[in-house]
Every structure is written in structure tokens, then in C-alpha cells.
C-alpha positions in Angstrom: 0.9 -6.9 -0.5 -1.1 -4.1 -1.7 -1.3 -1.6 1.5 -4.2 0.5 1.1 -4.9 2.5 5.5 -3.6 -1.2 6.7 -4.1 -1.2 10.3 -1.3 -4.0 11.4 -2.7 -4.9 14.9 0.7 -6.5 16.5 -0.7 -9.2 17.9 2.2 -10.8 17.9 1.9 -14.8 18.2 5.3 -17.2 18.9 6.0 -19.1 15.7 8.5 -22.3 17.1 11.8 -22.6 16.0 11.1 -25.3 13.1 10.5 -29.2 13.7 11.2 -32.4 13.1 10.7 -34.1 9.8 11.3 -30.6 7.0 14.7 -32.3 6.3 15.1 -33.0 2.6 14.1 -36.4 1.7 13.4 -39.0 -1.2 10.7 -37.2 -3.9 7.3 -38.9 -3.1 4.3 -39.3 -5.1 1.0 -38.7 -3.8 -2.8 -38.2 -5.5 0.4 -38.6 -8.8 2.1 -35.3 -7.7 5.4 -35.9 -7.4 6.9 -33.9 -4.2 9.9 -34.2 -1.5 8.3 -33.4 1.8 4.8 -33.8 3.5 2.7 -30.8 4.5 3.8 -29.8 8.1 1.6 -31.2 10.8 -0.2 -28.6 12.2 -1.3 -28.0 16.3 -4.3 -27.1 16.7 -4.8 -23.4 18.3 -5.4 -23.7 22.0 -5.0 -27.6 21.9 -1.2 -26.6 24.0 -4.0 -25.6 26.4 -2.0 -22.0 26.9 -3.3 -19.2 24.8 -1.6 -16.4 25.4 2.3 -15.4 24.1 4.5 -13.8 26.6 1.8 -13.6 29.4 5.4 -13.3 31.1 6.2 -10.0 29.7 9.7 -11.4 28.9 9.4 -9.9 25.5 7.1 -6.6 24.2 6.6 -8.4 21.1 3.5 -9.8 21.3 1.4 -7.4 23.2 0.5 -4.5 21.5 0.7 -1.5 23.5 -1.0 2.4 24.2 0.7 4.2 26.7 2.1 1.4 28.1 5.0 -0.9 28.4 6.9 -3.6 30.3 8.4 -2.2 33.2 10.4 -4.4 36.0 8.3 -4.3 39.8 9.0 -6.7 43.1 11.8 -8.5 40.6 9.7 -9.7 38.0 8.6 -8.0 34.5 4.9 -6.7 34.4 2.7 -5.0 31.4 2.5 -1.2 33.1 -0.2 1.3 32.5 1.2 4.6 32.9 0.0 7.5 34.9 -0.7 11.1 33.6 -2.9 9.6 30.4 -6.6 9.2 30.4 -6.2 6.2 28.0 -3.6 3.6 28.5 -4.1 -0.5 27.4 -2.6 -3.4 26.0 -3.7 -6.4 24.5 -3.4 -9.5 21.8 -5.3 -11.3 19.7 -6.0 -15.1 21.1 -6.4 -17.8 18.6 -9.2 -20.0 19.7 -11.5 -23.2 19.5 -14.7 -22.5 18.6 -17.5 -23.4 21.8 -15.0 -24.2 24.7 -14.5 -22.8 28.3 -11.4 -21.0 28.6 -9.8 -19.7 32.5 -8.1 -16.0 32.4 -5.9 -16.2 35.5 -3.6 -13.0 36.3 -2.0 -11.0 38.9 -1.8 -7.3 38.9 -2.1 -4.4 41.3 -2.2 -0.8 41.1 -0.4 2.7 42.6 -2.0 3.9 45.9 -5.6 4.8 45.2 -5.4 3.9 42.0 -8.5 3.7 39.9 -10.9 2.9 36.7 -8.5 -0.2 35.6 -10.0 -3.8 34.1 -9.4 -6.5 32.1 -11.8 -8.1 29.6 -12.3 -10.1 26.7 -12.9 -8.2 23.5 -14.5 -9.1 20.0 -12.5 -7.7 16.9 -13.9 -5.3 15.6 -17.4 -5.2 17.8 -17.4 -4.8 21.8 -16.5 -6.7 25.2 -17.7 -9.8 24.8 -20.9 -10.7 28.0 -19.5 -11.1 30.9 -15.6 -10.7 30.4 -15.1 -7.7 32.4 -13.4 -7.4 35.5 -12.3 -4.6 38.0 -8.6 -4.4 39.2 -8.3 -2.9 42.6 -6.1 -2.2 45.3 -2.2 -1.6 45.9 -1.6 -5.1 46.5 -0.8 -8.2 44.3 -3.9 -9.6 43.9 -4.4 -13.0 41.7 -7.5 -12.8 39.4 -9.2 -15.3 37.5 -12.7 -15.4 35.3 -14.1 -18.2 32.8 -15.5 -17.3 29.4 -16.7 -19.3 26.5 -15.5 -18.9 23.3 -18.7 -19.3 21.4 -19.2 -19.3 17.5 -15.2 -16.8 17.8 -12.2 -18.0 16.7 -10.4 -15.0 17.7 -10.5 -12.9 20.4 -8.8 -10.1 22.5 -7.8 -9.7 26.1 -7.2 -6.2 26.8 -5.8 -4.5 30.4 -7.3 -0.8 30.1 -7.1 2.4 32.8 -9.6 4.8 31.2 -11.3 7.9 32.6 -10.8 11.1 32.5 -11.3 11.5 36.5 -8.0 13.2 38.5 -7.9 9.9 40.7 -7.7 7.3 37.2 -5.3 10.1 35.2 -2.9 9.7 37.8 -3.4 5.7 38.2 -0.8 3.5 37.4 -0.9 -0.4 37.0 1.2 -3.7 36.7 -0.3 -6.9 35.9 2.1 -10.4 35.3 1.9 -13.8 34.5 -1.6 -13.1 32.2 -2.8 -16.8 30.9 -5.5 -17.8 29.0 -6.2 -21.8 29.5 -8.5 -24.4 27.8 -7.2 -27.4 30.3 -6.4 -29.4 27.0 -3.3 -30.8 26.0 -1.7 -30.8 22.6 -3.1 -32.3 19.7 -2.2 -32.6 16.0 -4.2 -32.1 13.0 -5.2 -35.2 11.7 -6.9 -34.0 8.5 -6.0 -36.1 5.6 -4.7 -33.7 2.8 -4.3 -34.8 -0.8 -1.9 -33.0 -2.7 -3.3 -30.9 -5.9 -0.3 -29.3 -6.8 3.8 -29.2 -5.6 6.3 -27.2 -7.1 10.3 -28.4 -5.4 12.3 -26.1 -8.1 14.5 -28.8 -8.8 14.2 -28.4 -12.8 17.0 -26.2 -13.2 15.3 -23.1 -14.1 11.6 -21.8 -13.5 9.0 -23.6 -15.4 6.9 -21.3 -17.2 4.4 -23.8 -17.2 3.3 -22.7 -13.7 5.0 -19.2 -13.3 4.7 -15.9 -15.3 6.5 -12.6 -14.3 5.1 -9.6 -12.6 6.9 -6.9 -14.6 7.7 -2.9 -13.9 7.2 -0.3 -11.2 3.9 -1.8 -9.8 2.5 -0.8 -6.4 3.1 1.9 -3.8 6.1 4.0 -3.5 8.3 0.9 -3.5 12.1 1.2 -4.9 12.7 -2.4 -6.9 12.0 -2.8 -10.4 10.8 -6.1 -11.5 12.3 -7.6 -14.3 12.8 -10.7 -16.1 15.8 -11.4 -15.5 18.1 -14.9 -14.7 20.2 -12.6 -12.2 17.1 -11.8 -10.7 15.3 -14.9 -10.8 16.8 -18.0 -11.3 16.7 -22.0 -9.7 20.1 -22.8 -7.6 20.4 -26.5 -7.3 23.1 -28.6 -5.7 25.3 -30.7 -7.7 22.7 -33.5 -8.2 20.5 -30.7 -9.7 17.7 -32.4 -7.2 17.7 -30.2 -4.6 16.9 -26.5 -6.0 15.2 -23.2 -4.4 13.6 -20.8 -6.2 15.6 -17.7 -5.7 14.3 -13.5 -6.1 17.4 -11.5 -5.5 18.0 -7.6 -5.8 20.7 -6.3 -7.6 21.5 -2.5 -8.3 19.7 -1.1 -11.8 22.1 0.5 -13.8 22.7 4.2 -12.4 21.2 5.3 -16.5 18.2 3.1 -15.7 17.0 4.1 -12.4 14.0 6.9 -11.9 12.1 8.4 -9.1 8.7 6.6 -8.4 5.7 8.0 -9.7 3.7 7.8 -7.2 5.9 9.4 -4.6 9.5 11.4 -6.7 11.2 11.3 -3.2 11.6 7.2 -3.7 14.0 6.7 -6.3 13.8 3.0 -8.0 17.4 1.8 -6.9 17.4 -2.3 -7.5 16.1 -5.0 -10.0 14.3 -7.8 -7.9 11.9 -10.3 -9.1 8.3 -11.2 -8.7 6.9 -14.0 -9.8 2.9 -15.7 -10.0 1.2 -18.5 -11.4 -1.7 -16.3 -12.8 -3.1 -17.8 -16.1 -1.1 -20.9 -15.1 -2.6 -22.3 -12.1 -5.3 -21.4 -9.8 -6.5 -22.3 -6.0 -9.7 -22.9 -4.2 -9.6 -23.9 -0.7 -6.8 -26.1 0.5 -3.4 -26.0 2.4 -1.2 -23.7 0.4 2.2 -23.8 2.2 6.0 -22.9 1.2 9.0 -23.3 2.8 11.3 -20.1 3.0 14.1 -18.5 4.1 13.3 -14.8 4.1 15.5 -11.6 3.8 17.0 -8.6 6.6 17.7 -5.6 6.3 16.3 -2.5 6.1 13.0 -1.2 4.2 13.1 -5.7 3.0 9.5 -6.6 1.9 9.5 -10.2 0.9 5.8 -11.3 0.2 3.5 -14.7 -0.2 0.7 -13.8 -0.9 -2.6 -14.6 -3.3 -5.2 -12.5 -5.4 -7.7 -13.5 -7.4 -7.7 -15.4 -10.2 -10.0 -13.0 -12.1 -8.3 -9.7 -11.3 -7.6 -7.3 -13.6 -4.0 -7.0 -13.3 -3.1 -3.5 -12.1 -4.6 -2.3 -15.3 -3.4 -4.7 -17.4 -6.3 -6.7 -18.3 -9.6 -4.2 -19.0 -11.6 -3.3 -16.4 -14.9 -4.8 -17.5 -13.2 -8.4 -17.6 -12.2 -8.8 -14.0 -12.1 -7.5 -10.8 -9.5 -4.5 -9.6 -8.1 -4.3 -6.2 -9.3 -5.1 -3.4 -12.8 -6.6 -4.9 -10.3 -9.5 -6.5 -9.6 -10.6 -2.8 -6.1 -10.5 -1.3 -4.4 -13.0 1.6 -1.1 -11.9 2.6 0.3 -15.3 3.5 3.6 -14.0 4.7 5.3 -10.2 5.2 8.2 -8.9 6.4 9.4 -5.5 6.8 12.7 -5.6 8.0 15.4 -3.2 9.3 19.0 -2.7 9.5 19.3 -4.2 13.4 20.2 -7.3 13.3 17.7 -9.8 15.2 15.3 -6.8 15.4 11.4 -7.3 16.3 11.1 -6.1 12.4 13.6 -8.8 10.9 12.3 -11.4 13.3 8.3 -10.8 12.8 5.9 -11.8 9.8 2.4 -10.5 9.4 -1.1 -12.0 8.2 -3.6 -9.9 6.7 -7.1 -10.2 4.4 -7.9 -7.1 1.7 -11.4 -6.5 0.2 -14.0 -4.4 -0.4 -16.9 -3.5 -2.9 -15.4 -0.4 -3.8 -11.9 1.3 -4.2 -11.2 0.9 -0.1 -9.8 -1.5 1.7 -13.0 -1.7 3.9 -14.6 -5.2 4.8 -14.9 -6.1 7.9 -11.6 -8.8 8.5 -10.3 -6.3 5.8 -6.8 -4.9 7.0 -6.8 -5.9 10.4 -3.6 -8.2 10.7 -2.1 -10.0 13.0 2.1 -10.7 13.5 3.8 -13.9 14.8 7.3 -13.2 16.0 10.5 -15.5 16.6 11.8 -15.5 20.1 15.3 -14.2 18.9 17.1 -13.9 15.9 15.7 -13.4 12.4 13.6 -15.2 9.9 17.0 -14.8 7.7 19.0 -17.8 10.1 16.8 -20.4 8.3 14.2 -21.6 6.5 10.3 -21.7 8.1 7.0 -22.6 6.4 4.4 -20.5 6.0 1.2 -21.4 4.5 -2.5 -21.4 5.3 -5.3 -23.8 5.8 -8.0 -22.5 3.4 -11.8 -23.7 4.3 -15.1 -22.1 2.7 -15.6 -19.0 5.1 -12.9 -19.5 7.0 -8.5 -19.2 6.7 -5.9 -20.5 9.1 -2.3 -18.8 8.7 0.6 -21.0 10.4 4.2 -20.3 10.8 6.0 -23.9 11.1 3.6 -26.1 13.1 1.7 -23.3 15.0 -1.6 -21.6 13.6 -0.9 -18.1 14.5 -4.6 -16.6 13.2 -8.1 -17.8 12.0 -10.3 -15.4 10.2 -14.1 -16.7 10.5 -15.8 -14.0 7.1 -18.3 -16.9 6.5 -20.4 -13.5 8.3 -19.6 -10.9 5.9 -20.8 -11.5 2.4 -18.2 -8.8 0.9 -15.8 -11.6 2.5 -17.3 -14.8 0.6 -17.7 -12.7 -2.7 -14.2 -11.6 -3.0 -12.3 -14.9 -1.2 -14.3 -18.0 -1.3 -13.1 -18.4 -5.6 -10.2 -19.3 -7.4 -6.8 -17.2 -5.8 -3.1 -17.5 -7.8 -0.3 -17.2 -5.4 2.6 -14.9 -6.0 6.2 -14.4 -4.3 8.1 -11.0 -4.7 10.9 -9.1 -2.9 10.1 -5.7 -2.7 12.6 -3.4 -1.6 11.2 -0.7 0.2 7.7 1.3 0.4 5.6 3.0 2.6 5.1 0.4 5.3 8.5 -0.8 5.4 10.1 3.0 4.7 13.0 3.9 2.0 15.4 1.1 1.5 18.6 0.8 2.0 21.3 1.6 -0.5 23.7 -1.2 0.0 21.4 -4.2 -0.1 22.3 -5.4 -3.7 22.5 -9.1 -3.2 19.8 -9.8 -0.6 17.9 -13.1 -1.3 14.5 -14.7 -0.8 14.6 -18.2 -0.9 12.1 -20.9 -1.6 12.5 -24.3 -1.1 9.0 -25.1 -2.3 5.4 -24.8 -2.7 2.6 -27.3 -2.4 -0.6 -27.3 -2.8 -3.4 -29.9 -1.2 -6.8 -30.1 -0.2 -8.6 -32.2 2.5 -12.1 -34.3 1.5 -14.2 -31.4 2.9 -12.3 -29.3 0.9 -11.9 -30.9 -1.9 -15.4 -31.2 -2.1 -16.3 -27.6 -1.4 -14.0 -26.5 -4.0 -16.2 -29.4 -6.5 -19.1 -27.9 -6.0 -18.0 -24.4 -6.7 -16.4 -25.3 -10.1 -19.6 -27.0 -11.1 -21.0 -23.1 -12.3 -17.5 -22.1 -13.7 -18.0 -22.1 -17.6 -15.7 -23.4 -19.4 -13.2 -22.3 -21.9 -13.0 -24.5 -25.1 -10.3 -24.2 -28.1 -8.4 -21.3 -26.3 -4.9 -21.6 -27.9 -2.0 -19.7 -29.3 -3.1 -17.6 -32.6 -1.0 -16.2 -35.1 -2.0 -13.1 -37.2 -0.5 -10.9 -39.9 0.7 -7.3 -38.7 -2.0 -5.2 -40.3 -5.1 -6.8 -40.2 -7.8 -8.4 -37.6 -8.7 -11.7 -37.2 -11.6 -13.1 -35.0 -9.7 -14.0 -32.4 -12.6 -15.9 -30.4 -13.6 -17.7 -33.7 -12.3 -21.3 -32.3 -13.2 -20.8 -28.8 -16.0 -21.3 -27.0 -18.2 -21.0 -23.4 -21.5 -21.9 -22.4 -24.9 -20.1 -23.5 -25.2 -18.3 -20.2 -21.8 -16.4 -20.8 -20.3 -14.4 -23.7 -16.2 -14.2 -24.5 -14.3 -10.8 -24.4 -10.2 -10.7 -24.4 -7.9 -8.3 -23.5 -4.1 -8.3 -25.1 -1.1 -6.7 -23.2 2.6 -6.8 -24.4 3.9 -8.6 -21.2 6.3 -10.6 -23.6 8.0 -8.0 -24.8 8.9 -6.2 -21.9 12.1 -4.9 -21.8 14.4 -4.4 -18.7 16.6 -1.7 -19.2 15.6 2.0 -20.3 14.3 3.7 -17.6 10.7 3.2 -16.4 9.7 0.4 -18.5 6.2 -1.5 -18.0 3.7 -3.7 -19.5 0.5 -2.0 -21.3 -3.1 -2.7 -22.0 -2.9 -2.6 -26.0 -6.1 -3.8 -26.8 -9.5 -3.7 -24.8 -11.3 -6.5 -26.5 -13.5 -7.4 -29.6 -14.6 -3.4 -29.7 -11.3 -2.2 -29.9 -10.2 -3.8 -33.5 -8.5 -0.9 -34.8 -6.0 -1.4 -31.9 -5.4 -4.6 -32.2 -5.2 -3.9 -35.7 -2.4 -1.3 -35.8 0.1 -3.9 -33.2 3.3 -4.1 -34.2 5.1 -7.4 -34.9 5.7 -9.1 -31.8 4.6 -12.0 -28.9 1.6 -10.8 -26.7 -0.3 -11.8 -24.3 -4.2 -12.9 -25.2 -6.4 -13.1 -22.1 -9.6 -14.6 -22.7 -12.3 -14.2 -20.2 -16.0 -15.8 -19.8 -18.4 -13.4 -18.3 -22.1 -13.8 -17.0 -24.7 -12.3 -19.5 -26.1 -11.3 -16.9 -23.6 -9.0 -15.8 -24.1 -5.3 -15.2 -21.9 -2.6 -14.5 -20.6 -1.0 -11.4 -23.0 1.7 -9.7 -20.3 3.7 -9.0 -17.7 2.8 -12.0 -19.5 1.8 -14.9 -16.5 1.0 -16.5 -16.4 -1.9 -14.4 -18.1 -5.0 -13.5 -20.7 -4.7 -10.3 -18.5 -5.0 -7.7 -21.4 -6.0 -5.0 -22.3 -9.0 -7.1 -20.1 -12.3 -6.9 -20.2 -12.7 -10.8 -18.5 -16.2 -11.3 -15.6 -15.9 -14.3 -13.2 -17.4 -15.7 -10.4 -16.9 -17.7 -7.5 -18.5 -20.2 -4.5 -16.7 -20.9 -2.9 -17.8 -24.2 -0.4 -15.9 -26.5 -1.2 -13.5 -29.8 2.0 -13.9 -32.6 1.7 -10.6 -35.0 4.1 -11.1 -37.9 5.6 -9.1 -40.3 4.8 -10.9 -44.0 5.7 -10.0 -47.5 3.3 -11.7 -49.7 4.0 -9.2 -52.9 6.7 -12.2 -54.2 3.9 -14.9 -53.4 1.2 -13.0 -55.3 3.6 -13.0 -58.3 4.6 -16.3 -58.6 0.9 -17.3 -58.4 0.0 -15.2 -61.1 3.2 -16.8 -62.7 1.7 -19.9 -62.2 -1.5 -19.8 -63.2 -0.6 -18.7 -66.7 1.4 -21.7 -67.4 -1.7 -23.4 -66.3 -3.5 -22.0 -69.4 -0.7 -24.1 -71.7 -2.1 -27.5 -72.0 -1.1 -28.0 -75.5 2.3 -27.2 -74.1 3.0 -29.4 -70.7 1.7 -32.7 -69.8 -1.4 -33.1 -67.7 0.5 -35.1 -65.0 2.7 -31.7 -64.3 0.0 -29.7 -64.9 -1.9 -31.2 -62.4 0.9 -31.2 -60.0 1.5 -27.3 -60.1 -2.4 -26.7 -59.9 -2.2 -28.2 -56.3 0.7 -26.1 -55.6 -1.1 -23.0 -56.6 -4.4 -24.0 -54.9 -1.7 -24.2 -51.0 -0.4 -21.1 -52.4 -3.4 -19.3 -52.4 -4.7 -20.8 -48.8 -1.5 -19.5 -47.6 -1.9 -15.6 -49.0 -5.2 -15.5 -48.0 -4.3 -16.5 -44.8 -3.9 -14.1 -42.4 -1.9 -15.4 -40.0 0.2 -16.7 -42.3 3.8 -15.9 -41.2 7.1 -15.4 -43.6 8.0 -18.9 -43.1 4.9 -20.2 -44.4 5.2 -17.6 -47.5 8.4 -18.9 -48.2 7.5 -22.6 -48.4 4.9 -21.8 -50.8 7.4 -19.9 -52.9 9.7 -22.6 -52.9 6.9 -25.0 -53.6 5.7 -22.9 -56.3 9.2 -22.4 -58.0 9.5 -26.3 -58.0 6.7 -26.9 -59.4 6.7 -24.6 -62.7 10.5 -26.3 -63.1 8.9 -29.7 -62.8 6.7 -28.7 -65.9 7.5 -31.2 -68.6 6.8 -30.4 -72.9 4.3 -33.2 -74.6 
């Protein structure tokens, strides 16, 4: 979601109107987790044996284009180069098996004496890959054809170019039609066992918190939502049998006294509520199928997102920087984005994008880093009715789908910046942003407009399952990470009860996420203590709920080269963390402190009282005393011991 120089390419790639068998039906329990529908069954890329979308040039949608378009010649709709440009091409990405012969067949021709036009086969981000280029000549229709194998790629381009700078190419013109790309195969399912790990249907009648926490404030960009916590905002709809619900993140105007120009650009004025929501400290994913079932929203400057980060990133500032990764070094997938518009059944409402961030510094720069890819509806919008979206999540490598069709595969088992940043532990996230600088200002009368979710699952195939093992073999653990409660004033060893292994030490950051309140302007969450070196802070907290993240780091760790204030970005230090929550009270022990002192001089009188009551109110002052030297002792606990105190001394009988 974050969009840091994000270079969409629109390759755009057909996702099919959705299938058989995503009707609701009876709850199911597989691996014990409970859930209404099966995973979608995925074709494989290529399987159809037809790689290419709209090799008819019916639609501009999934070619993406440079001084070029479709233009109709001899009754039938080609891809034209224009003349009068040095550089004109178009092209799309082809999701492909790996090590199989593929045919390019095509027709094309070009102006009279036309010159300097091919076609080839391109690698992302490298060069024509051996043996893929081939000449178009003549003023003819000509059909062409050529054979490539795909090798160790996954994904590849075919591109139609006219470049040179000669008179004879500047004035060229071309048309090519019915462009295919062919394997010979014919279509094949996955059939990949897939156990699930996790499924959440949102049938329980409001979020469970045990799985979701809120993303809070004015977070990224130059976006014009507030998140909030909010039920208007976010909030379970169920039918009448309360057993078919969708999670719902909805916009709604801020109050007119509440709203404020962004920070970050004062020309983009924060206009709606909306809701963003994540399962950070709650649950985490390594490899797997991680899939939801959505209806998204239209309109214009709509930025609904599925997405995941890693599970050890710092939070936008919110955890401290030495305990985490920042963005993009945490590792992004962009599962699902839309930008919409106000046309309705535009490409924009109708098109959803997949797209990988990381880097070992503050760019967006790895290698699959940015680059995306867009799979498009024929007509209509993603708004009509609900698809699924998900990806297929193997070490080195991720599959995005839309309904049954895998729409991109990212190979980064090559690029180590790739394995450090995505090949650990990601939380997913949904959010409705409402506006930005990708999707442009929003607009103003879109109060109401929905994301729905039907559900989210979560399962992992044997390979994956035991790739994902094997990795959590070196995570340390956590131990005896649980809710603490101190008195407002003082410090407590917050790590005394919890423990890691000897090859990492403990650190904890507290923000007051729990307190956050919606209304009152440009409200957010803050970093109010840095850890076990920042005691005075933590000290001077005022009463309230917090959250307490703890965090295992290596010893070994070192600082960044270029941010010390950070961890080393270029290592893949293994972390992990356990969020829990800090309870500051406000306590009044001066009454308690009295009534012990009270105490303890009828204690002195045993020529007065018997030993039996005597005895009794010795106990009591002993828990009395625990209880003020406690100091996370809250007023309820105070008061007990009062009481038990006061009961006590009137329990006092005379020899």
C-alpha cells in the first residue's frame, strides 16, 4: 500500500468472471479450523495453453502502450505503432511455466517502406531474451511465428517496437493482430493439497480482537481518510441467522470541526473516517495460500487494499527503530489494489494491481521491487460482486490470483534483498483509503462507500508447511509475555517474568494505541516509551491502557551503516515479537498506609485482645503490606485491603 516511485507496469491479465463452487455453504472443519468454503482451485498459468490477454486487441486493457494504440485496419482491430516518433511499443507481461516450449504466432504489416520494427521476448528488468527477436517487414499481412523456451522464467514480456532515429523508421507505421503466445497444453487444476492454518468467516457478530487490531490516524501518503475505531466504520453485518457475516470498512464524512489538511501535502484535506484493520501482534504468516473473498469499492480516488508487511516492522514509527524493521526492509505484498474513478465500468474501477516493496535502505529499490502487474475484468467493475484474491506463497517464489486464474508469479529466490525481507513471518491488513497520490484527490460525495469481506483463510501445502517448520525452528521464543499492571509514578521491570533464549536479549516498546481517540482534529497514536533505557518515560505515563511490544533480538545484531539508529538492514536478523498490554493506575495508598499503622499498634496489646483475633488481624496486615508495596497494585486492590483491615481490628475481641 505504501507507494514509494511505484512503477505499475499495466500488464493487464483477464481475471474470469467468478466460478462454480464460492456459494455459501455448511461451515467445515478442516486441520480443526472451522471454515464455510474451500480455497478456490487454481489453473495453472499457461496450462489453458493461450498466454496472452487480448492478443485480439478487442480491449487496450491489457497491453501497455508508448506511442501506440488500437486502431481499426482491413475490418479488424490491430496494436498500431505510430509514425512521426522515434520510439513507439507495446507489450505485456506473460505468466509462464518454468522449462517449456512456447509458439508466438502473429500477423502484422507495416506503411509503405516502412522500417526498423520487431517483435521479441523480453526479461523484466534485464534484456531480450536469446533468440526471441524477429524483423517485421513489408506492406503486406504477413503471419509470423517463432518458438522460445521459457527456461528457469516465470514471467516474461513480448514487446512489438519501431525504434530508430532514421527518416525512413520515424515515419514508419505498423499494425500487428491476433498476437498468441501457446504451450500446446490444455487446462489443468492445481492439485496441491492445502491444509488450512487459519480462517476467519466474520460470522461472530462483531470483529474479534483476538485476531484483528486497528490501524489508527493519518498514516501514509497524502491520502484523505482518517482511520478510526469506530463501529460505523468497522463493524460485522450478518444475516438474520447471524451465520453469514462480512467484515465491512466503510467511509463516512469526519465532522466538518474534525477534519485538517494532510501533513504531508496541505492541498489534501482529510474529508472521511474509514477503517483499517490487521492482525499484527495477533497472527502471523509464513508461506501458504492467503486468500479473501471481496467485493471492492468505485468511485473516484477509492483505494481499497489487501495487503501484508512484516511481522517485525516497526510500525510507521510506532514501535522504536532498533526493534524492527521500517519500510520497505519489513517486506510488503500488495495482494489486491484498486484505484478507482468516477466512470462507471471504467478500466480504473474494473482493474486490480499486484506489486512486491523492498529494499536495504529507505527506497523502494529491489529488483521485483515496484514493478506490478494489473488484471482487469472484461466489463463492469469489481463493485458488481464479490471475487477472491489471494496468493500462493512458496519460499522464493509468490503467485497472485484473481478467482481461479494466476495473474503473476514473482521468482526473488535470485535476489537476496528479496529472501531477507519476504521469505519470514508477514500480518495481513485490509483498509479503504480514500484518496492519495496514485489514485488522486477523492471525491467529496462518497460517504457511504463500502469494502466488503466475506472472509479470509489461511492454509499451507506439505512443502510449505514444511518450509515454514524449518524456518521457525531459529525463531526464539517469547516466554511469560502477559498483561502487567503498574502504579502511575513509578517503574517496574517490565521483562522481569519473560524470557528468550541465550542467543537473544528482550527490549519493548510502549505506544498508547488504546487510547486513541477519534474526534479532535489530527489525532494519532505515539511512541511513549523506547524501551528498558527510557524509564523516566515510562515512568512519567499517565493512567491509562497501552500497548507493550516485546521484541527478541539477536545479540548479535549491529546497527545500520547508514542509520545507526536502526537495526542493519542488509542482514536478515531473525526476530520476534509479543504484543501484550501495559495498565498504569492511578492509586491512593495514603488511607492504606494509615490503617496499617492503625493496625499494627493494636497488635502491641496482647494483654488486651485474645491471641486468636490477634492472630487474625496480623495476617490481614501482613496482605496489607504485600499490597502497598506493590506496585501495580490498583485502587481496587487498595480497597480490599482497607476493608479487610477495617474488619479485622472490629473483629478484635477483650480477654
Amino acid at each position: 500500500m505504501k507507494k514509494k516511485g511505484l512503477k505499475i507496469l499495466l500488464a493487464s491479465l483477464l481475471a474470469v468472471p467468478l466460478i462454480a463452487g464460492l456459494n455459501n455453504s455448511d461451515k467445515v472443519e478442516a486441520n480443526n479450523v472451522a471454515h464455510e468454503h474451500d480455497l478456490i482451485k487454481l489453473e495453472r498459468p499457461g496450462s489453458g495453453g493461450e498466454a496472452v490477454t487480448g492478443g485480439d486487441f478487442s480491449s487496450s486493457s491489457a497491453w501497455q502502450w508508448k506511442n501506440a494504440d488500437i486502431q481499426a485496419v482491413d475490418g479488424k482491430n490491430t496494436g498500431h505503432l505510430k509514425a512521426g516518433v522515434n520510439d513507439a511499443s507495446f507489450g505485456q507481461v506473460l505468466s509462464l511455466k518454468r522449462d517449456t516450449d512456447y509458439t508466438v504466432t502473429y500477423k502484422a504489416k507495416l506503411s509503405e517502406n516502412g522500417n526498423g520494427v520487431n517483435c521479441d521476448i523480453r526479461i523484466p528488468n534485464a534484456g531480450i531474451l536469446d533468440g526471441t527477436w524477429q524483423g517485421i517487414s513489408g506492406s503486406e499481412w504477413k503471419e509470423y511465428t517463432f518458438k522460445f523456451n521459457s527456461g528457469d522464467h516465470e514471467s516474461l514480456r513480448i514487446e512489438f517496437v519501431k525504434w530508430g532515429d532514421a527518416s525512413d523508421i520515424v515515419a514508419s507505421e505498423a499494425w500487428i493482430s491476433d498476437v498468441s503466445v501457446t504451450d500446446g497444453g490444455e487446462g489443468v487444476e492445481d492439485d496441491t493439497t492445502y491444509d488450512f492454518i487459519w480462517a476467519d468467516d466474520f460470522n461472530e457478530g462483531k470483529l474479534n480482537e483476538d485476531n484483528w487490531d486497528y490501524e489508527l490516524g493519518c498514516i501514509r501518503g497524502i491520502e484523505q481518510q482518517h482511520y478510526v475505531k469506530s463501529e460505523e466504520n468497522v463493524y460485522i453485518d450478518t444475516d438474520e441467522t447471524a451465520t453469514d457475516g462480512k467484515l465491512v470498512l466503510k467511509a463516512t464524512d469526519r465532522a466538518k470541526e474534525d477534519q485538517y489538511d494532510n501533513p504531508r501535502d496541505n492541498s489534501r484535506r482529510v474529508i472521511y473516517n474509514s477503517g483499517s484493520v490487521r492482525t499484527h501482534g495477533k497472527q502471523e504468516f509464513l508461506y501458504g495460500r492467503i486468500e479473501m473473498k471481496a467485493k471492492l469499492p468505485k468511485g473516484q480516488g477509492v483505494f481499497p487494499a489487501f495487503w501484508t508487511l512484516g511481522a517485525d516492522f516497526s510500525l510507521d514509527g510506532d514501535i522504536a527503530a532498533d526493534q524492527g524493521y521500517g519500510w520497505p526492509r519489513c517486506g510488503e505484498v500488495d495482494i489486491m489494489e484498486l484505484t478507482g474513478d468516477s466512470v462507471d465500468g471504467s478500466y480504473n474501477n474494473r482493474t486490480v494491481y499486484q506489486t512486491l516493496h523492498y529494499g536495504t535502505d529507505d527506497n523502494d529499490s529491489g529488483k521485483y521491487a515496484g514493478n506490478g502487474t494489473a488484471a482487469s475484468l472484461n466489463s463492469g467493475n469489481f463493485n458488481d460482486e464479490y471475487h477472491v484474491f489471494g496468493i500462493n506463497w512458496s519460499k522464493g517464489k509468490i503467485e497472485w490470483y484473481v478467482d481461479n486464474q494466476i495473474v503473476r508469479t514473482v521468482d526473488y529466490s535470485d535476489d537476496q534483498a528479496a529472501v531477507n525481507a519476504l521469505d519470514k513471518p508477514q500480518y495481513i491488513q485490509f483498509n479503504l483509503a480514500m484518496g492519495g497520490a496514485w489514485p488522486g484527490p477523492v471525491g467529496t460525495d462518497l460517504a457511504g462507500t463500502t469494502y466488503d469481506i466475506d472472509y479470509v483463510y489461511y492454509a499451507r501445502s506439505p512443502q510449505q508447511q514444511a518450509d515454514a517448520e524449518a524456518y521457525y525452528a531459529n525463531v526464539p521464543e517469547i516466554n511469560g509475555a502477559s498483561d502487567i499492571t503498574m502504579q502511575k509514578g513509578t517503574t517496574v521491570n517490565l521483562l522481569e517474568n519473560v524470557t528468550t533464549d541465550a542467543d537473544h536479549y528482550l527490549d519493548f516498546s510502549i505506544n498508547d494505541a488504546p487510547m486513541f481517540v477519534n474526534n479532535g482534529g489530527k489525532t494519532e497514536v505515539s511512541l511513549v516509551c523506547k524501551g528498558k533505557d527510557d524509564l523516566e518515560s515510562l515512568k512519567n505515563l499517565p493512567a491509562g491502557t497501552y500497548d507493550l511490544h516485546i521484541t527478541a533480538i539477536p545479540k548479535s545484531a549491529k546497527p545500520d551503516p547508514k542509520d545507526p539508529n536502526q537495526l542493519d538492514r542488509t542482514q536478515a536478523y531473525v526476530l520476534n515479537r509479543k504484543t501484550v498490554k501495559l495498565i498504569i493506575v492511578e492509586s491512593d495508598k495514603n488511607i492504606l498506609q494509615e490503617k496499617i499503622a492503625e493496625a499494627e499498634a493494636l497488635l502491641l496489646k496482647t494483654d488486651v485482645y485474645t491471641e486468636k483475633t490477634l492472630d487474625y488481624l496480623n495476617k490481614s496486615v501482613n496482605w496489607a503490606k504485600e499490597i502497598n508495596d506493590d506496585v501495580s497494585a490498583n485502587q481496587e486492590y487498595i480497597d480490599s485491603a482497607i476493608a479487610l483491615l477495617d474488619d479485622s481490628m472490629a473483629r478484635l475481641k477483650e480477654k
